[in-house]
C-alpha positions in Angstrom: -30.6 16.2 9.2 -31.6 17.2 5.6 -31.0 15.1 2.6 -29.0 18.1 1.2 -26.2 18.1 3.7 -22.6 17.8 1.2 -20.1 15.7 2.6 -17.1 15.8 0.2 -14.8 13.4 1.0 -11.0 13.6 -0.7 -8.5 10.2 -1.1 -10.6 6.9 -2.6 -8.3 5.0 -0.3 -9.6 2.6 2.6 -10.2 5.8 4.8 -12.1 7.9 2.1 -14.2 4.7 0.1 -15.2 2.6 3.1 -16.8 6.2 4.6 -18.2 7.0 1.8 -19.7 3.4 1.7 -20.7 3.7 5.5 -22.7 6.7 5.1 -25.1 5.9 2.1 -28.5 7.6 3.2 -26.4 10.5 5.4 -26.8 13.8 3.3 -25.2 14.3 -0.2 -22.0 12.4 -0.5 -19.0 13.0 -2.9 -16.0 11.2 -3.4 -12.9 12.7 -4.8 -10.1 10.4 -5.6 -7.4 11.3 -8.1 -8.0 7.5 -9.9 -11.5 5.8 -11.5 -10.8 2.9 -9.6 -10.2 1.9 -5.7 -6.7 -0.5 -4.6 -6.6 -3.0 -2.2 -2.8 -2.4 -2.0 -2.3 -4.9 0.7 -2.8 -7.8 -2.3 -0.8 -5.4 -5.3 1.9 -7.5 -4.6 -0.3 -10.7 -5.5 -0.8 -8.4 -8.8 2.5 -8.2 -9.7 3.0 -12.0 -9.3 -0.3 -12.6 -11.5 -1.8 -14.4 -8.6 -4.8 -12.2 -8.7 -6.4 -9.9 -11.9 -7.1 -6.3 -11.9 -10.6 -6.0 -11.4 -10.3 -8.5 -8.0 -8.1 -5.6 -6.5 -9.0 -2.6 -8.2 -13.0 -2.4 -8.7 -14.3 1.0 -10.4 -15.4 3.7 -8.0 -18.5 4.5 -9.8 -19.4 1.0 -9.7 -18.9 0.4 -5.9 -20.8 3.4 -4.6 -23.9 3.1 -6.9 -26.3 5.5 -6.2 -25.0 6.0 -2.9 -22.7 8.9 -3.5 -21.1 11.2 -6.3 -17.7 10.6 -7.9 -15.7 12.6 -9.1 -12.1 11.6 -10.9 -9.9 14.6 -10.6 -7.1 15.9 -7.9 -7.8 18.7 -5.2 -5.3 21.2 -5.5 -6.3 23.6 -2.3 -9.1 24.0 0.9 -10.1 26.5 2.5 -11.6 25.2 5.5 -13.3 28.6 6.8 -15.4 29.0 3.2 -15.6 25.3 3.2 -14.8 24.6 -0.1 -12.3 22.7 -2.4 -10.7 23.3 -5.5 -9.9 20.8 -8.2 -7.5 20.7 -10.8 -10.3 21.3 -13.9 -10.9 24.9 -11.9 -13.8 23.8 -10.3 -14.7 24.5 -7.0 -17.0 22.5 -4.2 -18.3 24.0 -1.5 -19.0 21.3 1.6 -20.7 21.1 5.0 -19.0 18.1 5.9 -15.0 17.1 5.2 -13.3 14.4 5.1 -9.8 14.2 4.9 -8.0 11.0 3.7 -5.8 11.9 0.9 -3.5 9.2 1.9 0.4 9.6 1.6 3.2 9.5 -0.9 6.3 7.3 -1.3 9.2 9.0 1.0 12.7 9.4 -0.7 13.8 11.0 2.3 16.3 13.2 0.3 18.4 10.4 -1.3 20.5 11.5 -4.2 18.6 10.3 -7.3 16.4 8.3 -5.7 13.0 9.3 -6.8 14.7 10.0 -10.8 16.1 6.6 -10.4 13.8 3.8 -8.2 10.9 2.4 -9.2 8.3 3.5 -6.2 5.3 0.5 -5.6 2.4 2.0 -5.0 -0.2 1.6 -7.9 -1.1 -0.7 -10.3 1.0 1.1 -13.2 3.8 0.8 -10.7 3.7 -2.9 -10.6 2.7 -3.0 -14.5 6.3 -1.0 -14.9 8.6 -4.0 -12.2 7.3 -6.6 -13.8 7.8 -4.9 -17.5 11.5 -4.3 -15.7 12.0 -8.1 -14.7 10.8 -9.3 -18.3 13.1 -7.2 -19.9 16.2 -8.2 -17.9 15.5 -11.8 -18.4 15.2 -11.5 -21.9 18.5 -9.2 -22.1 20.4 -12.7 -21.2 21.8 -15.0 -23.6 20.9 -18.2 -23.3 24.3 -19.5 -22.8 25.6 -16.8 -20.5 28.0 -17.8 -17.3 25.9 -18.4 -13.8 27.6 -14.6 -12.9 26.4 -13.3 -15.7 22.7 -14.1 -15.0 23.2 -13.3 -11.5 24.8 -10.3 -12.3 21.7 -9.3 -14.9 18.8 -9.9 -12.2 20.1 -8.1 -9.1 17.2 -6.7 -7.8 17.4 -4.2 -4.9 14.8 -3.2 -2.1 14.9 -0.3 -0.3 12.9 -0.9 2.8 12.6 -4.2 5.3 8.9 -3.8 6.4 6.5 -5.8 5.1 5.8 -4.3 2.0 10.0 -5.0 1.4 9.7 -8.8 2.7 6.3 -9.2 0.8 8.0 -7.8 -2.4 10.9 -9.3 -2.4 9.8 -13.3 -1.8 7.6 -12.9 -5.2 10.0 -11.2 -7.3 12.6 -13.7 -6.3 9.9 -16.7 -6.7 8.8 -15.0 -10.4 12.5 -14.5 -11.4 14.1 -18.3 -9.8 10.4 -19.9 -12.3 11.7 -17.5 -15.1 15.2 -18.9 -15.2 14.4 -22.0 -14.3 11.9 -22.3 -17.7 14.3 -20.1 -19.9 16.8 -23.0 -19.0 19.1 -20.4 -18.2 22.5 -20.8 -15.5 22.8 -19.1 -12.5 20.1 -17.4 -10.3 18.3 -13.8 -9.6 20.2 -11.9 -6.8 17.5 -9.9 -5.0 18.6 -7.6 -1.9 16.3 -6.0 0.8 18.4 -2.8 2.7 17.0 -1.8 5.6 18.1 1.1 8.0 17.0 0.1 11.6 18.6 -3.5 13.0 16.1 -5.8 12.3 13.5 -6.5 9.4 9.4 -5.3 9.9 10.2 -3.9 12.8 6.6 -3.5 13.5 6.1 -7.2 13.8 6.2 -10.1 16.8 9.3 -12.1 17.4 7.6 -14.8 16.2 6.4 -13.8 12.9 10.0 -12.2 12.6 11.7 -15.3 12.6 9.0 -17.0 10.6 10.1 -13.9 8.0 13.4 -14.3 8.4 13.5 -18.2 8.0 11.5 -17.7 4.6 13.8 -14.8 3.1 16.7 -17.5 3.7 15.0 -20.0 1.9 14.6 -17.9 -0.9 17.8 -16.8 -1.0 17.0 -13.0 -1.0 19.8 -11.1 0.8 19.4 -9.3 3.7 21.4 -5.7 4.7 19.9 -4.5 8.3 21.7 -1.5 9.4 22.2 -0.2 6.2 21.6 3.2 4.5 21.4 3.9 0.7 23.5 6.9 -0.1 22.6 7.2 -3.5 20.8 5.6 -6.3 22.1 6.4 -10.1 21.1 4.6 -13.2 21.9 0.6 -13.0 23.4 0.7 -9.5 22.7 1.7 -6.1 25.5 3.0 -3.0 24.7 1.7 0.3 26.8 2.1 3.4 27.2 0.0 6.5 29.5 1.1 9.7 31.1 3.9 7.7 31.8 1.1 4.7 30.7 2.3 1.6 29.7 -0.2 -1.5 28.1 0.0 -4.7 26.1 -2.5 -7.0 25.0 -2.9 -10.2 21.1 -3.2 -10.6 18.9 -4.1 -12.6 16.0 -2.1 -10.7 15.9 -0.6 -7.1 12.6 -0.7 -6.0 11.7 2.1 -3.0 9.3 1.1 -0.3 11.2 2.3 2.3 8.4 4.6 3.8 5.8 7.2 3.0 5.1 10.9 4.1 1.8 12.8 3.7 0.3 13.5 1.1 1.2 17.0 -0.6 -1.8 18.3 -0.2 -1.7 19.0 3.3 1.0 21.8 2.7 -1.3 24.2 2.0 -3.7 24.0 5.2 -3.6 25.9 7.7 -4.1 23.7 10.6 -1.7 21.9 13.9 0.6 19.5 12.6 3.3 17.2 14.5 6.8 16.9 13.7 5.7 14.2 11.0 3.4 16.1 9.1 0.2 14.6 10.5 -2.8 16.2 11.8 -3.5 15.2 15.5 -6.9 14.6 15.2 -9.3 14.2 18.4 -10.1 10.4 19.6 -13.7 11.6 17.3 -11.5 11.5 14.3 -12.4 15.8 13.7 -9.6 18.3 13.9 -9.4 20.4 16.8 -10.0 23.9 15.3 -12.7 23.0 12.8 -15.6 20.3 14.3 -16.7 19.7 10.7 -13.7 18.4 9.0 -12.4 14.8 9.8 -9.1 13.2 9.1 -8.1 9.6 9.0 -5.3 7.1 7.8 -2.5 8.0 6.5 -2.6 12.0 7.2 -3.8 12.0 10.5 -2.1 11.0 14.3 -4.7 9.3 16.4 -3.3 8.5 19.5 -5.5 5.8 21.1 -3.7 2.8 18.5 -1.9 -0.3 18.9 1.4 1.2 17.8 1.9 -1.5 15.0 -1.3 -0.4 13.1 0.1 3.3 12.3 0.1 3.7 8.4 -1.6 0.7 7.8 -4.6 -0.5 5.6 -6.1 -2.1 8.8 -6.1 1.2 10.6 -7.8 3.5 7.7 -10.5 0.9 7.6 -11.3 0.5 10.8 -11.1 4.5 11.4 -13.5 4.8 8.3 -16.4 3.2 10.1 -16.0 5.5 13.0 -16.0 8.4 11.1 -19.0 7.3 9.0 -20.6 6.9 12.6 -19.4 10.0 14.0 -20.3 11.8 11.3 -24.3 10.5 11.4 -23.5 12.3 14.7 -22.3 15.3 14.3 -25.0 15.6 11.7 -28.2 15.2 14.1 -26.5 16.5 16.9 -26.1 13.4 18.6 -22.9 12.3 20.8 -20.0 11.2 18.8 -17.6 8.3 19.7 -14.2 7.2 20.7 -12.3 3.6 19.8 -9.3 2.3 20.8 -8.2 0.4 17.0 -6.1 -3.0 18.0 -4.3 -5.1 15.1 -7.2 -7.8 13.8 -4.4 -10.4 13.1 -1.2 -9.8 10.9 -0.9 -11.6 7.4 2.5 -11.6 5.4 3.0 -12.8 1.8 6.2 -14.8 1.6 6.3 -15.7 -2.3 3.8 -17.4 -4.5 3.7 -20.6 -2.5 4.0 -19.5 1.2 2.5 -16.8 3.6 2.6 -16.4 7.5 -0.3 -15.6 9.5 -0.6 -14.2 12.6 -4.0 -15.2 14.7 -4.6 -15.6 18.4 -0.5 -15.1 19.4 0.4 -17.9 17.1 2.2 -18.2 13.5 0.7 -20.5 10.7 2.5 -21.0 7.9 2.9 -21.9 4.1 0.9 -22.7 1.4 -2.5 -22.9 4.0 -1.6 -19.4 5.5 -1.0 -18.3 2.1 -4.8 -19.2 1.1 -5.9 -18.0 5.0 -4.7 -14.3 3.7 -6.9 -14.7 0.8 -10.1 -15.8 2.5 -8.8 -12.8 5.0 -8.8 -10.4 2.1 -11.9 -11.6 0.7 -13.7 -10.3 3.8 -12.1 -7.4 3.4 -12.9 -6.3 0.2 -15.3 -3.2 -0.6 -19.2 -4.2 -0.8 -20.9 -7.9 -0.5 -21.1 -7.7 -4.8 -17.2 -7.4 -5.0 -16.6 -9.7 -2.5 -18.9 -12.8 -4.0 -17.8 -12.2 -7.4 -14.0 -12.1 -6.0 -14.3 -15.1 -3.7 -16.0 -17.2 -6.2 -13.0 -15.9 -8.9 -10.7 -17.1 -6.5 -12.5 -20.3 -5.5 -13.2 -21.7 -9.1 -10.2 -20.5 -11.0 -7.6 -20.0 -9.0 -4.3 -18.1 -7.8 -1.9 -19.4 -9.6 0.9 -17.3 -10.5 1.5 -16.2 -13.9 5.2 -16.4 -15.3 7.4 -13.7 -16.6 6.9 -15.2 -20.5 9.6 -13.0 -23.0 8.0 -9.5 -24.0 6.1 -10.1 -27.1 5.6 -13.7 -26.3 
């Protein structure tokens, strides 16, 4: 293997970042992503809240690779996977020996009337920055001496999507909101509403943990519509529909996590894809038709998965460090590997206060699963650097929440 070997790798996701981290020494890595800075989306939530800063979640790419790879801020706008190259947005064009595919996916309006003009989608730091800015400005919008209706009526909040991003969502914003009145000495309460199509809420979850969820949302007072479709969002309301029963509500916000698809990009290669727009790659992570291109998280159908880990951070990670491996392979002609990815334990925000953990087939709860999921996500983070300096952040100062003061305040 020579040291000039190009691996370009596209997405700065789990799946694109943790290879790139994995295969410092390989050949001559590059890292596309179309942000400076990597997300531990699995703790944005904890960034909305204020329970965490943006540097814990979002360290600089430039930063975390070092001299171990190239990185290059700009978005690929087509490949050509038989002259092996890519081309970016600025007109540039890289030529590789090596691909890896991990672009990562895009929120999923599936073709609702005015929902992507008129939700808030929760994917990015700016798209937390914009709820909270939406939360602050309808809690300043109330008079002090308004009726408890009015106040309720002011901070309706609805969800699109009962996963765990919805339930994780949800608890804080109604935690943030129930502080925010409570110190604005205002009547009444925040409404906020998770809709959810199938019959149950994070359907990908145990019975246990369910009812752990479930238990916790009623606590909270956060409304729950299961069997429930939205027919259309418009500005300051949202139409949902239930057995052929059609209602409408007033909003402050609708916030849409109610699924992803994959990411555009993928439109324009010319390569199998199944009736979800994945790739179906082989149990080596590479695509079938070209050997030297790989594909992992959220792009790519691997079949050999625990079922609840499809679309997850979990999975991208743990598919990264085969690919980093496979790739050292395919490089020095060596034999590549198969894995069979299983869930690593399941950890669930449930406000500022609360969490539920899932380890060894059992449920922990509250405040000491809440700070279980942090010491989880410590481990998790990218390099031993990030993680001591976001451990010892956490340890010495804290997660405390920070409270939706009055815009200008």
């Amino acid at each position: 293997m020579e040291k000039s070997t190009h691996i370009l790798i596209i997405g700065g996701g789990f799946g694109g970042l943790f290879t790139a981290l994995d295969l410092d020494g390989a050949g001559d890595v590059t890292l596309i992503n179309d942000h400076d800075h990597f997300l531990f989306k699995p703790l944005l939530y904890e960034y909305l809240s204020g329970e965490v800063e943006a540097w814990h979640i979002a360290p600089d790419c430039k930063e975390l690779m070092g001299d171990s790879a190239s990185f290059i801020q700009d978005c690929v706008k087509a490949i050509d996977l038989n002259a092996r190259t890519a081309s970016l947005e600025d007109g540039k064009a890289l030529s590789y020996d090596v691909l890896v595919l991990a672009p990562g996916a895009v929120t999923n309006y599936a073709g609702v009337k005015g929902a992507e003009e008129y939700s808030l989608p929760f994917r990015t730091l700016t798209h937390a920055n914009h709820l909270r800015r939406r939360m602050t400005e309808a809690l300043d919008h109330i008079e002090p001496d308004a009726a408890p209706q009015d106040t309720r009526s002011a901070l309706t909040f609805a969800i699109v999507g009962g996963g765990a991003s919805g339930v994780e969502l949800a608890t804080k914003m109604a935690d943030l909101l129930r502080d925010a009145v409570k110190r604005r000495a205002l009547r009444g309460e925040p409404r906020v509403v998770i809709i959810e199509m199938a019959d149950r809420l994070v359907p990908g979850m145990g019975e246990e943990i369910r009812r752990y969820v479930e238990n916790a949302l009623e606590k909270v007072r956060v409304e729950v519509y299961t069997d429930t479709r939205v027919v259309e969002v418009a500005s300051g309301s949202i139409t949902i529909e239930h057995k052929q029963k059609r209602e409408s509500m007033n909003t402050a916000a609708v916030v849409w996590v109610a699924g992803v698809r994959p990411n555009p990009l993928l439109g324009n290669l010319k390569v199998e894809r199944d009736g979800r727009g994945l790739i179906p790659v082989e149990p080596t992570l590479q695509l079938r038709e070209y050997p030297n291109v790989f594909a992992l998280g959220d792009i790519a159908f691997y079949k050999d998965v625990q079922p609840t880990l499809a679309g997850t951070a979990q999975l991208a990670l743990q598919e990264a460090h085969l690919c980093a491996s496979n790739i050292k392979a395919f490089l020095e002609g060596g034999e590549l590997k198969t894995k069979h990815f299983v869930e690593l334990g399941e950890a669930v925000s449930l406000g500022t206060e609360n969490a539920a953990v899932l380890t060894g087939g059992k449920v922990m709860g509250g405040p000491l699963a809440r700070q279980a999921r942090f010491a989880m996500y410590t481990a998790r983070l990218p390099t031993w650097h990030h993680r001591l300096r976001v451990g010892a952040s956490w340890f010495f100062e804290g997660t405390a929440p920070r409270p939706l003061q009055p815009l200008g305040f």
